[in-house]
Every structure is written in C-alpha cells, then in structure tokens.
C-alpha positions in Angstrom: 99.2 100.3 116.3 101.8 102.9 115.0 100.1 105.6 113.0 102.7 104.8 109.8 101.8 101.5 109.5 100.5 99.9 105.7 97.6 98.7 105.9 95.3 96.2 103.2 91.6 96.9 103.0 90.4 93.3 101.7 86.5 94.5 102.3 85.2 94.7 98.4 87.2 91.3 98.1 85.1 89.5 100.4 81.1 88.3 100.1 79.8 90.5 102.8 80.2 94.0 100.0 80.9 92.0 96.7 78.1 89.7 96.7 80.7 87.4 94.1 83.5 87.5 96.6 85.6 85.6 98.8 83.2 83.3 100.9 84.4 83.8 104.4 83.9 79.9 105.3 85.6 78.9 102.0 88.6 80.9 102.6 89.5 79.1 105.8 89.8 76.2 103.7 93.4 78.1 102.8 94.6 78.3 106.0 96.3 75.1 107.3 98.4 75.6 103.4 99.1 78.5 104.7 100.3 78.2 107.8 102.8 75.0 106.7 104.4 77.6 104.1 104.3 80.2 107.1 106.5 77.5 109.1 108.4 77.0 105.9 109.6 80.8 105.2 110.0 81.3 108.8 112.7 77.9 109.1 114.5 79.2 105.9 114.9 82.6 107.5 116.2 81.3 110.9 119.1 79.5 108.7 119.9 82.3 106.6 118.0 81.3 103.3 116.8 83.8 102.9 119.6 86.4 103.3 117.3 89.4 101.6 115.4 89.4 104.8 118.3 89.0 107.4 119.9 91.8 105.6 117.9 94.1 107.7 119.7 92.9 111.1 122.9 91.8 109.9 124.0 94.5 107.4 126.0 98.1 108.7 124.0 100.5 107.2 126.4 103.0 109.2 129.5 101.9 107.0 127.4 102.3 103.5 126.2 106.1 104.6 129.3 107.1 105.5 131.2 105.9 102.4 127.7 107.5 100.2 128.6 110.9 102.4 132.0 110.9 101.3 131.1 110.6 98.0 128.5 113.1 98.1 131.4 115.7 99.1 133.0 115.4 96.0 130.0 114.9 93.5 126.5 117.3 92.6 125.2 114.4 90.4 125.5 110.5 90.3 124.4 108.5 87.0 123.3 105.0 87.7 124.1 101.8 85.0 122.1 99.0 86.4 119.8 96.0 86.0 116.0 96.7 85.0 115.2 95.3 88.6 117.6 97.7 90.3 116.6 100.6 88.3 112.7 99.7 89.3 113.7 99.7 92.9 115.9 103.4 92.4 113.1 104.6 90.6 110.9 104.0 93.9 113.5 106.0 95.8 112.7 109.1 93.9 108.9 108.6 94.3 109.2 108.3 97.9 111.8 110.8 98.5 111.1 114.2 99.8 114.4 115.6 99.2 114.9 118.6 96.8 118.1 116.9 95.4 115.4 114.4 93.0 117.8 115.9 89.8 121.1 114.4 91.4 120.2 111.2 90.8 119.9 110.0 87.6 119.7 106.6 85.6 120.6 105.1 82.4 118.6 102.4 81.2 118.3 102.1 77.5 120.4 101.5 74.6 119.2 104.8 72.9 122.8 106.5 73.1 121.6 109.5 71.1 119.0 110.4 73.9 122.0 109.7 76.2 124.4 111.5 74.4 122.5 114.7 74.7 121.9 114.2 78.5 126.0 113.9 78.6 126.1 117.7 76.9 124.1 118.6 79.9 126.4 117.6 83.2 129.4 118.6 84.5 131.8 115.6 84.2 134.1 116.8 86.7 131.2 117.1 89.3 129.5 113.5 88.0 130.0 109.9 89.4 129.3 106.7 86.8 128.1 104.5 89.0 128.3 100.7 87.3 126.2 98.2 89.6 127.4 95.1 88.2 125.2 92.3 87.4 126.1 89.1 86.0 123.4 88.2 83.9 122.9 91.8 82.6 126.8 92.1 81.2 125.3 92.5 77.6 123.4 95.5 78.2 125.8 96.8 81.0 129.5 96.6 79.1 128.3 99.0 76.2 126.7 101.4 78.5 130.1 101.7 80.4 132.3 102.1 77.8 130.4 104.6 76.1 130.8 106.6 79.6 134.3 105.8 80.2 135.2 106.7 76.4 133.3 110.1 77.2 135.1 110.8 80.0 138.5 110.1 79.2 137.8 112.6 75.9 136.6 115.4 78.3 138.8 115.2 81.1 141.9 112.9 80.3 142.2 109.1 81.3 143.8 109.8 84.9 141.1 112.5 85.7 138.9 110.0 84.0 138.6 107.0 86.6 138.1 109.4 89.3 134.5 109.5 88.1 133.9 106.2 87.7 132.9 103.1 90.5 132.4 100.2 90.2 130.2 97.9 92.3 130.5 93.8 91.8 129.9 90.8 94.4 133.0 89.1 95.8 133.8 86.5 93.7 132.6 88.6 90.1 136.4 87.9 88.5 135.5 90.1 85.6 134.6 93.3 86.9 137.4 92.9 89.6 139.6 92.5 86.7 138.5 95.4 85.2 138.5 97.5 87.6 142.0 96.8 89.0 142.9 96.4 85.3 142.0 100.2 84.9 142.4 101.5 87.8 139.1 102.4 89.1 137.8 102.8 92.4 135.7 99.2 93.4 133.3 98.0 96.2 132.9 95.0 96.8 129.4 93.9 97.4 129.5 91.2 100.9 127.0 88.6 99.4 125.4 87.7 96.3 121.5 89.6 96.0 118.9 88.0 93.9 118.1 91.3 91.6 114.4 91.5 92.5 115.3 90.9 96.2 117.9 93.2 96.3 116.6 96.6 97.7 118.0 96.8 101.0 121.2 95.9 99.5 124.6 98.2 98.9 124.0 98.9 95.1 120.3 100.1 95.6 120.9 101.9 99.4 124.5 104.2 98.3 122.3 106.0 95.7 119.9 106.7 97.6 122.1 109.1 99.6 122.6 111.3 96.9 118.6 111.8 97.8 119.1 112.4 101.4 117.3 109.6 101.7 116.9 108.5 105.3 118.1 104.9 104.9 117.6 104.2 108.8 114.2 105.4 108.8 113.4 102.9 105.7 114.8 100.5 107.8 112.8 100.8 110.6 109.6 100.9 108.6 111.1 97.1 107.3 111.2 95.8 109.9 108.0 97.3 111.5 106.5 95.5 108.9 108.7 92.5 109.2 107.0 91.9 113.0 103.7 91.9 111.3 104.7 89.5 108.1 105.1 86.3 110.8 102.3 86.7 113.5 100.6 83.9 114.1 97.5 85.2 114.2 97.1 84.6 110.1 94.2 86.9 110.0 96.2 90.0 111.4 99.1 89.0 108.8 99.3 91.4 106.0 101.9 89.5 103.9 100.1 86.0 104.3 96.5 87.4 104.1 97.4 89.5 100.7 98.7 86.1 99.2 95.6 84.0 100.1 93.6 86.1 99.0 95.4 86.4 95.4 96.0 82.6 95.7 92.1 81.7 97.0 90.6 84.0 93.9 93.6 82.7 91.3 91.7 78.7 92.1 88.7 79.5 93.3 87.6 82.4 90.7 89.7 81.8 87.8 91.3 85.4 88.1 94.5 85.8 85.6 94.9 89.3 85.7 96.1 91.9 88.4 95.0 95.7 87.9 96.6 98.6 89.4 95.3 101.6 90.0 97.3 104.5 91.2 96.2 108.1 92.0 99.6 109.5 91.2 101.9 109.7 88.3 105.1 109.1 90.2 103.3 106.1 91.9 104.0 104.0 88.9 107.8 103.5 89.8 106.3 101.5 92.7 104.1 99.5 90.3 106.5 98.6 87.6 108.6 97.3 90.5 105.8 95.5 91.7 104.8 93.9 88.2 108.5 93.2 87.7 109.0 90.9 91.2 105.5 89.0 90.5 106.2 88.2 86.7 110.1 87.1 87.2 109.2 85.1 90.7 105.9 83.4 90.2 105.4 83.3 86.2 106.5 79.4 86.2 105.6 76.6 83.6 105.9 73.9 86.0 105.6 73.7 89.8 108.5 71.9 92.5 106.7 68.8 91.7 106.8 68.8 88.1 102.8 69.5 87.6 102.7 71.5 84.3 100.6 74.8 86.0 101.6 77.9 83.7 101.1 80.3 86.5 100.9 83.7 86.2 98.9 86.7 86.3 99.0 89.0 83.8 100.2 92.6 85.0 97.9 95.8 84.2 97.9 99.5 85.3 95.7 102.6 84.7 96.1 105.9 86.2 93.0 106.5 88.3 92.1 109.4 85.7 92.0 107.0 82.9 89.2 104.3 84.8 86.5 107.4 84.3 87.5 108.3 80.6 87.9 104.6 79.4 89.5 102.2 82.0 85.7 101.5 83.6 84.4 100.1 80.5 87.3 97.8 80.2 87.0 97.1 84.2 83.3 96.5 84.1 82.5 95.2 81.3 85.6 93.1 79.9 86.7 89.9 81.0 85.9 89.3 85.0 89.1 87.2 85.7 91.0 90.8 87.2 91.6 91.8 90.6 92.1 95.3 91.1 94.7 97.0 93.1 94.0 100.9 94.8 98.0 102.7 95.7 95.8 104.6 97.8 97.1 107.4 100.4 95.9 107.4 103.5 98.0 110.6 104.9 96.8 113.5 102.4 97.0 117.5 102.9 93.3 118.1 104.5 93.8 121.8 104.0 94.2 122.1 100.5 90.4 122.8 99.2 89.0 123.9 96.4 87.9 128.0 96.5 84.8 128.9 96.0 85.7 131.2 92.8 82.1 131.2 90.8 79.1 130.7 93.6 76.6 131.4 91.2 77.9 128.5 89.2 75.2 126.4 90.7 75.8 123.2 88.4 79.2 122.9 90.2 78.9 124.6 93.7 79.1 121.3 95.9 82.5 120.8 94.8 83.0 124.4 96.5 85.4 124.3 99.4 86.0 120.3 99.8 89.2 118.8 99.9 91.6 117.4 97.8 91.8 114.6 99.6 88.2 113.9 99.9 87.4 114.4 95.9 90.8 111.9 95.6 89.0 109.0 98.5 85.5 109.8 96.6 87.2 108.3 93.4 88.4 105.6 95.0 85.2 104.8 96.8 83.2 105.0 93.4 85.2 102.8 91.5 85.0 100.5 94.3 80.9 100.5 94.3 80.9 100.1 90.2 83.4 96.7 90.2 81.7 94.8 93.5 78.1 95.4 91.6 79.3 93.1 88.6 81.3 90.7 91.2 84.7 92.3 90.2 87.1 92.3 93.1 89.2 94.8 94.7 91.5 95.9 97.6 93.1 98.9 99.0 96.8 99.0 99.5 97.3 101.8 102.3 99.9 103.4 102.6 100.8 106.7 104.9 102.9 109.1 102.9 105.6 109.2 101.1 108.3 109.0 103.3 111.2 106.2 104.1 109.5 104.0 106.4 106.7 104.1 104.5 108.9 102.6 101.4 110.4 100.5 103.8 107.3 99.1 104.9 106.3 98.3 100.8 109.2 96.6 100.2 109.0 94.3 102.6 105.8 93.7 102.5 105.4 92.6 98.9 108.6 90.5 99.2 107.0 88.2 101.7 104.2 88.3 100.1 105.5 87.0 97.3 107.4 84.1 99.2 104.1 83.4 100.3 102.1 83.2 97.3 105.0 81.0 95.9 104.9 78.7 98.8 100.8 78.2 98.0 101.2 77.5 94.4 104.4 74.8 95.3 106.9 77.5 92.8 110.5 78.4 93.2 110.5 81.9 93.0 114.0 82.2 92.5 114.2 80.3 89.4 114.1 81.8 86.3 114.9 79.5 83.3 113.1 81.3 80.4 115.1 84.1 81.1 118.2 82.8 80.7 116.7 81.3 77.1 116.1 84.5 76.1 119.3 86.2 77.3 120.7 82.7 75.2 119.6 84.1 72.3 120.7 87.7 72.6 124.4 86.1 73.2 124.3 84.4 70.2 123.0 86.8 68.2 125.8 89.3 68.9 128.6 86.7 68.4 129.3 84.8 71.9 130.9 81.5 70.5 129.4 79.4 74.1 126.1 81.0 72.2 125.8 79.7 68.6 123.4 77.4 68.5 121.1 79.6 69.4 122.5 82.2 66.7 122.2 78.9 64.1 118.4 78.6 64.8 117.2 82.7 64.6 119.5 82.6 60.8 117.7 79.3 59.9 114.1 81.2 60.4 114.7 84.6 59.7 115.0 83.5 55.9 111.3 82.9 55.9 109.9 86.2 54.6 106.5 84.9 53.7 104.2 86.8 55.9 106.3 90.0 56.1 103.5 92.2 54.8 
C-alpha cells in the first residue's frame, strides 16, 4: 500500500461506533446497484466517454510544460480570467503547492473592477501575462473582464507591446475567440478537446498555470492515476470512489440525510471544499432523474472551520436538524516535532497540554467531534489525505470525480446536464440586451414593476 495513498475512514458512519448508523447487512443491499453502474462507468471509459479520465493516458503533459516554461522565462506574474469552476480548481493548486512563487499566480474573478483596478497599480505590466481561459457559457462575465485588461494594457505600454501580454486559450472549434484573437493579433492555444468545466482539472487551461507554481504536474499525475487503480477494483469494499458514494447514496434513502458538512482544519483547505461543493451542486442537483421520476436531488452544501464547531458549529451539529453528514479534510502526514514548550510549569490548570504536539492537539479535535455527533446518531467520515503535495491533489481530484460518476449512476442522474443553469444565464442575456434573449428580459420588466413588498 503506498504510504501517499487517500484514504476514507467510514467507521463513525457505520452501526458498530454510531449506534444510528449504516447497518452493515442493510448496506449490502447497495451492492448489486452498484456494481451495474461500476460496469457502466468502466464501458463508457473504455470508449472514450468519458474523455476527463482518459486524459490522464492520452494527454502530453511534456508539450504543456514546456510551452508553461517558456512562458515563465518571459513573465514574474500570470493573472488568470476564468470560469468559477476553473478558478475553484486553480485555487486548489495554491493550497497544495509548496512553491514560494504562491504570489505569481493570481486570479480574477469578480466584476468589482475598482478592487481590480487597484491590484493593476500594483504589477508590472511589462513582466505580467492575461491569461483568458475561454469558456463558452461564461462569455458574459469573461468579455468585460478582458477588455478592461486589454484597454489597460494598451494605455500603459502601447497596442503592439500590448498583445505580447495577453493569451488566449479556446477549444478548437470556439469561432469567436479564434476570431478574436487572430482579429487582434494575439498569441492563441488551442485547447485539443472540449472539457466539461467541473471535469476539467487535468486539462491545458487549469495544468499551464500551475507552472508558474512550480507545480510538479507529473507528480499530480501519478497520484491520479494511483488513485484511478483503486476507483475500479472489483473488490467494492476496497473501492474508495464506489464505497464513498454508497455510503452518501445508502444514508441520502435510507436516513433521510439532505445536508453535507465539511469540516476542515485549515484555512487554505477551503479552496478544496468550494471545489468540492461546486462539482456536487452543478452534477447531481437534478429535478428529474434519466427516467423522468420527479426526485429533486440534492444535498445541500455546508462548511465550518474546525475552530468554529467548539465556539458555535457543535450546537448547530448536535443539536439542529439530524439529516447532515459530516465530512473531516483531515491530514494524516503532520510535523510530529512541532510541540508546545513548557513556558509556565507552575500553571497547573494547563500543564498537560505541556510538550504535546501539534498534530496530536489537531487529531484530538477531530476525535472529539467525532465522539459528540455518533452519541446523537449523527454521521461522519474522515477524508485522509497525506500532505499537501501534487500527488496528493492528484489523488483528490480523481477521487471525487468518480465518486461523483458514481453517486450519479445510483440515483439514475445525468451529471453532465445542467438545464437550470442555462435558465439563469437566459436571464442575465436578456437583461443586458442580447436580442436571442428578450423574452426573458420581457418577463423580469413585467415583475419588477410590482413594488409592493419592497419595505
């Protein structure tokens, strides 16, 4: 078993430590499901369904460093215009990097141009790449951000000098930002094949930034598809992708649980959850199932900082509504040698905390929290992992994208379907003037001249 390896502690999920558990006998009554959507994900794989996962084997990661290198060379700092998914999965790139180059990398992802417009007084644009990760269904939000940047540019350094900082990266067959860029002469890459946006992390558009973090991208890969041996064993119970969705799926049924709870023991740790909430509520929040049965799934995504639970999170976790599972981001590798001194021994009320560990005070926490939510029949899990490092990443990512496949395959949903965001996106078209848009511009003028219960 290599030592880096993720690992999922299911034992305050099941009936032997939370008395209001998982029922080990029950359970199996999961399994033959289970195994058909198992068979399922594994066929679609083989004929290149799936191309998120193949992207691990087929894709020359070799080609994408060296071009990142190159750039690197000739720029301190890159600034990143992307979708919310791809700026999730960038954000988990700083929290698992542990390169000294964290400030090189940066990432624009509101509208709030006076913010950004003092960030601009700040860099060098001469030593600066804009880099535009094109997405199709984000063009709203994207085009603004752009041409802020480009207008910027051109006033500080002159239009020639100005598309030197500026790339742009599009799939094949986007026409518009082709256009564009050939249209103003900027340097384009071509993306090789069309990413869904919460699949999309070992991709081009999320992988080239990650250079300018020294990110080993090999090492991330390995750690993938480490994980990607142990995501389609047959041995279901050694399965961590299949066993984490069964669980979720068995307690979903079974125990009427609606909400997912993470709790993290680091601040930077919450770029990994927001990515997390953000796959789960696009890919399984679905109205209606493959078969038309109206389901509303969905589970409601919640997060506390592991400080929080013992100032105010554990009356809300014990005490509130029991239809939660909990989530630990718990560390297994932690520094051992950094203790607490022994400063005051005559301060008898706190001289057991004298000399232990970090890491031991940290698992303690853990450990209690644990106790409190299996007494009332809440359940909870550990997610493991070792380090912060690539492979570790690597591991995570892959992980909770099968995971997700599976869980979606249980509850009979397309995960790739999305049909209430486009209605939203609908709106925000025709709202700001796109003529294919206006009937949805028509309805928001119709009700916004009801004022009655604006207090």
């Amino acid at each position: 078993m290599p030592h880096r390896d993720i690992h999922i502690d299911f034992n305050f999920t099941f009936s032997n430590l939370n008395p209001k558990g998982v029922d080990e006998k029950e359970f199996l009554e999961v399994f033959p499901v289970l195994k058909e959507v198992k068979a399922g994900i594994h066929a679609m794989r083989e004929v290149g369904q799936l191309p998120f996962l193949s992207q691990l084997f087929s894709e020359d990661f070799t080609l994408l460093e060296k071009l990142a290198k190159q750039l690197t060379q000739n720029y301190q700092e890159v600034v990143v215009v992307a979708s919310s998914a791809v700026f999730a999965e960038i954000n988990m790139l700083k929290h698992f990097s542990t390169s000294d180059k964290k400030h090189r990398l940066h990432h624009w992802d509101s509208l709030d141009f006076a913010d950004f417009n003092r960030f601009f007084q700040k860099i060098d644009p001469k030593k600066t790449l804009f880099l535009l990760i094109a997405n199709p269904f984000s063009k709203v939000t994207q085009w603004p951000k752009f041409f802020f940047a480009y207008d910027f540019l051109q006033k500080q350094l002159g239009e020639e000098k100005a598309k030197q900082q500026l790339l742009i990266m599009a799939e094949e067959q986007d026409a518009e930002f082709r256009w564009l860029a050939e249209h103003l002469g900027l340097k384009f890459y071509a993306l090789p094949t069309p990413t869904l946006q919460n699949f999309a992390f070992f991709s081009p558009q999320v992988l080239l930034p990650a250079v300018f973090l020294d990110f080993d991208i090999q090492d991330c890969v390995q750690g993938a598809q480490r994980m990607e041996q142990r995501c389609f064993l047959e041995d279901l119970w050694m399965n961590p992708a299949a066993m984490f969705a069964a669980v979720v799926y068995f307690l979903y049924q079974k125990r009427e649980c609606r909400e997912f709870i993470h709790i993290y023991h680091e601040r930077s740790a919450l770029a990994s959850v927001d990515w997390f909430s953000l796959i789960w509520s696009q890919c399984l929040g679905h109205q209606f199932d493959l078969s038309g049965k109206n389901k509303h799934f969905g589970m409601m995504q919640t997060h506390f900082f592991i400080e929080e639970v013992f100032h105010a999170g554990a009356q809300f976790l014990l005490e509130g509504p029991h239809n939660k599972i909990v989530m630990f981001w718990n560390q297994q590798k932690q520094d051992e040698d950094s203790c607490l001194p022994d400063i005051f021994p005559g301060f008898q009320s706190l001289h057991y905390l004298s000399g232990k560990p970090f890491a031991q005070i940290s698992q303690a926490q853990v450990i209690a929290i644990e106790q409190a939510l299996a007494e009332v029949g809440v359940p909870s899990l550990r997610l493991n992992l070792f380090g912060k490092e690539a492979y570790s990443l690597g591991q995570l990512v892959y992980l909770v994208e099968v995971a997700t496949l599976f869980l979606a395959g249980l509850f009979n949903l397309n995960p790739y379907q999305t049909p209430s965001i486009e209605k939203v996106k609908s709106y925000l078209l025709g709202i700001l003037g796109d003529e294919a848009y206006k009937i949805f511009d028509a309805r928001v003028k119709r009700q916004i001249k009801d004022k009655r219960y604006i207090i």
